[in-house]
C-alpha positions as CSV (number, residue, x, y, z in Angstrom):
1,X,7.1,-54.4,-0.9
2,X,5.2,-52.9,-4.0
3,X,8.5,-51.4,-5.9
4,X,6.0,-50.3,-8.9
5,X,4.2,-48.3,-5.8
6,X,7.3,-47.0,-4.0
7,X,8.5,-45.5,-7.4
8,X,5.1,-44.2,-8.1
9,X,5.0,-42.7,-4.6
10,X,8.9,-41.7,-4.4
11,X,8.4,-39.9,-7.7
12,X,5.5,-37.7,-7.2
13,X,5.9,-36.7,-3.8
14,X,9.7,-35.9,-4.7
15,X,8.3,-33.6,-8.0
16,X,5.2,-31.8,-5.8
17,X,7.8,-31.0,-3.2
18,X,10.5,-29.2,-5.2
19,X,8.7,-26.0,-5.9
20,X,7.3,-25.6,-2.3
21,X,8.1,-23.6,0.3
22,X,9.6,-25.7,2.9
23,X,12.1,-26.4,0.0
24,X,12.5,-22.4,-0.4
25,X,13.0,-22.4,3.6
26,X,15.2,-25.3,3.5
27,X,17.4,-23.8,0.6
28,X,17.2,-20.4,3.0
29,X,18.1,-22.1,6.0
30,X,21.1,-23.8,4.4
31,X,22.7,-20.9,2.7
32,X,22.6,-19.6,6.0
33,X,23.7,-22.2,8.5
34,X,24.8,-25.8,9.1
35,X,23.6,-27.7,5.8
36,X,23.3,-31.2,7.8
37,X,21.9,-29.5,10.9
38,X,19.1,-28.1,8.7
39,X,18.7,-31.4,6.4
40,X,19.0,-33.3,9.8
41,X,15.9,-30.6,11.4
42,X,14.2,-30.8,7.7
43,X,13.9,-34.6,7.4
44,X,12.9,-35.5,10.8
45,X,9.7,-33.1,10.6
46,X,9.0,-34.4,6.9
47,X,9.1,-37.9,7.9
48,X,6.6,-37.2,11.2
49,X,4.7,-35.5,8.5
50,X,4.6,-38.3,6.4
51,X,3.8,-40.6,9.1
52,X,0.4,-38.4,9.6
53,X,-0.3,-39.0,5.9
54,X,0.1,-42.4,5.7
55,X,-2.2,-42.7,9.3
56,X,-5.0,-40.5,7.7
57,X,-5.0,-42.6,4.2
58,X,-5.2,-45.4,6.1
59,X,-8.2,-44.0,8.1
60,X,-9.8,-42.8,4.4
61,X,-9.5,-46.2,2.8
62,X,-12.2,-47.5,5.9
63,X,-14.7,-45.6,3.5
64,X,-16.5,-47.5,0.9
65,X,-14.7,-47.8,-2.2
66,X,-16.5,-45.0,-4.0
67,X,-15.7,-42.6,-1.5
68,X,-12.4,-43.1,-1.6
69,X,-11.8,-42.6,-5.6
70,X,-13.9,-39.9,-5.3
71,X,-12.0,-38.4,-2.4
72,X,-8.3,-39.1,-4.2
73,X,-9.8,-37.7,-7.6
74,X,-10.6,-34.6,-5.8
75,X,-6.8,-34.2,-3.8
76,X,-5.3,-35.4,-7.1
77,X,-7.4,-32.5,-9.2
78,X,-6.8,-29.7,-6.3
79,X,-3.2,-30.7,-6.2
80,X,-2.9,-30.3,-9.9
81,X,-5.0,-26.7,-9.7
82,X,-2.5,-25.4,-6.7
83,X,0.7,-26.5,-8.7
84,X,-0.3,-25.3,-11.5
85,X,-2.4,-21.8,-11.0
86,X,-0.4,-20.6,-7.6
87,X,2.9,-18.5,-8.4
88,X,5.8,-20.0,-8.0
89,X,6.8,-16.0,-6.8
90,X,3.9,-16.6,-4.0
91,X,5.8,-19.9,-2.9
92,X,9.5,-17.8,-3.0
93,X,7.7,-15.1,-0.5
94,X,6.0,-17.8,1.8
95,X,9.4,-20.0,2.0
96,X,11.5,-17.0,2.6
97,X,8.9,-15.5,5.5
98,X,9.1,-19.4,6.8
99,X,12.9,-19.0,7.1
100,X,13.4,-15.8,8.7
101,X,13.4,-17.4,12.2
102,X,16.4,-18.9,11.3
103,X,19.7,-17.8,12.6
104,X,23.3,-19.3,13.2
105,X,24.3,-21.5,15.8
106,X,24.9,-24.7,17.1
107,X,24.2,-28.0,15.3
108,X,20.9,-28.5,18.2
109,X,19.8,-24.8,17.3
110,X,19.8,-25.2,13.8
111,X,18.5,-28.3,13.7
112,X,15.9,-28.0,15.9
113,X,15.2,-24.4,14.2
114,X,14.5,-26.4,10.9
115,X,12.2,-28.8,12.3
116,X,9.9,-26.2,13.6
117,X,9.8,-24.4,10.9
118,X,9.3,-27.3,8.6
119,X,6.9,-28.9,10.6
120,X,5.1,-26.1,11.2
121,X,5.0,-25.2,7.2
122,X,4.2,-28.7,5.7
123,X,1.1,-29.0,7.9
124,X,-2.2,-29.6,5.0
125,X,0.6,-29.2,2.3
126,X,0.1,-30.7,-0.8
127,X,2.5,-33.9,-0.4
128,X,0.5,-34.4,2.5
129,X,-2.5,-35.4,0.9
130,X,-0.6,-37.1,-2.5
131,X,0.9,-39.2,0.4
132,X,-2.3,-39.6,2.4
133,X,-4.1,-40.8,-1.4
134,X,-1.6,-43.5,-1.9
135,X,-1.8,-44.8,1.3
136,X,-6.3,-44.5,1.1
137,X,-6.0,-46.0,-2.9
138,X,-3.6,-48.4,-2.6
139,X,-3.8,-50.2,1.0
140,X,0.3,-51.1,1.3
141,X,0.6,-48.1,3.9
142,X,4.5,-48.7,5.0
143,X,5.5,-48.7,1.9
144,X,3.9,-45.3,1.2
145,X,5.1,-44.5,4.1
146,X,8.8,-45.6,3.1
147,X,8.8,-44.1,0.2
148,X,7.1,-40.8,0.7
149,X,9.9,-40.4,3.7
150,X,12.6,-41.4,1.4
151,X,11.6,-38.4,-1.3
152,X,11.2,-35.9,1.6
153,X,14.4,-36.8,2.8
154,X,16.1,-36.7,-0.4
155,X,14.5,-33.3,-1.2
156,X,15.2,-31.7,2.0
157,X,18.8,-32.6,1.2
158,X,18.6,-31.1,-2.5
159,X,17.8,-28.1,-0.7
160,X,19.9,-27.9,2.2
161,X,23.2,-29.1,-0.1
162,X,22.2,-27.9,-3.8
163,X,19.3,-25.8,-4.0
164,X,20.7,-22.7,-5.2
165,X,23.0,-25.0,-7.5
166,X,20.3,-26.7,-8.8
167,X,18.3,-23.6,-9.6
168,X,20.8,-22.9,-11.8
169,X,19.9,-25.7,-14.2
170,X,16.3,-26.0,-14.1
171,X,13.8,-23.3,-12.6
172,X,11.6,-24.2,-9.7
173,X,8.4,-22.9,-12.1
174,X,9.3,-25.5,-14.6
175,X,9.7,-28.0,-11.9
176,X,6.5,-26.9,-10.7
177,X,4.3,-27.4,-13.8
178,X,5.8,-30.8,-14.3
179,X,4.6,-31.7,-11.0
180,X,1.4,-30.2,-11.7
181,X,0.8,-32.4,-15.0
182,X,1.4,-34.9,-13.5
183,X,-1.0,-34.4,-10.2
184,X,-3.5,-33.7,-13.4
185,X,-2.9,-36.8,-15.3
186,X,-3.8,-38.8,-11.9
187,X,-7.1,-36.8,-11.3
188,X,-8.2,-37.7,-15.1
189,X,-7.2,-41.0,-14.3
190,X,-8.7,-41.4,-11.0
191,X,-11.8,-39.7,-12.1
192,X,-11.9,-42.5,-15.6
193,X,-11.8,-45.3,-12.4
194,X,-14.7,-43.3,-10.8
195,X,-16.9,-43.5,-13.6
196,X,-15.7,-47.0,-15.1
């Protein structure tokens, strides 16, 4: 296993998926009911979702090389645009409106509650296609895979347990244009290995 890629990956797919809003519906749902049935729901539909990543990256890297640097500049530079020119208000209203559905009940209920709505909400979301340009770019798709799960997982419980604890500290905006410089610095990057 690539540690220097499973950092990489843990890090930016953990940063592009604070301020979105399956983590607003995830904080929802767990102020609301059983924080480990809703982490429990959460991380099983992030990890499926991650699972799809990793499979279409894989799929991508079949292109010639110059397709595929040219396909992960452009994710990279759109990912960078939506973090960093989207609202982090819009994200509050969508996460909220993805919670609603939500209600109290039984560990099953809730859990199952918090997969549908997370899998439903993180279809084409943005750490779907960071994760799907690792796995393209770098060819090593488990441990994409591994780590892109492991920072879903570890958000989802950030946000069932501590999300309106960690609000407190640092504001999901900040958080969010981090994530976006960051998403900007690897389109630049990409796009230097493009041209190079």
């Amino acid at each position: 296993m690539n540690l220097a890629l499973a950092l990489s990956v843990f890090s930016i797919v953990f940063l592009a998926e604070l301020p979105d809003k399956t983590m607003i519906a995830t904080i929802i749902m767990g102020s609301r009911g059983s924080t480990l049935a809703v982490w429990t729901g959460a991380s099983l539909a992030f990890v499926i979702h991650m699972g799809i990543a990793t499979m279409a990256g894989r799929l991508v890297a079949l292109l010639p090389h110059k397709a595929v640097e040219a396909v992960v500049t452009a994710l990279f530079l759109a990912g960078a645009a939506y973090l960093l020119l989207v609202s982090e208000k819009e994200e509050e209203q969508a996460g909220a409106t993805e919670a609603q559905g939500e209600s109290a009940g039984v560990f099953l209920k809730v859990a199952a509650t918090a997969f549908g709505v997370i899998f439903v909400g993180e279809f084409g979301d943005l750490t779907q296609i960071v994760t799907m340009n690792f796995a393209a770019s770098s060819h090593q798709a488990l441990t994409v895979f591994l780590a892109a799960s492991l920072a879903m997982i570890s958000v989802a419980a950030l946000g069932a347990f501590g999300g309106k604890f960690l609000q407190r500290f640092v504001s999901l905006t900040k958080i969010r244009t981090a994530g976006g410089i960051v998403m900007l610095g690897l389109g630049i990057w990409t796009l230097v290995k493009l041209f190079s």
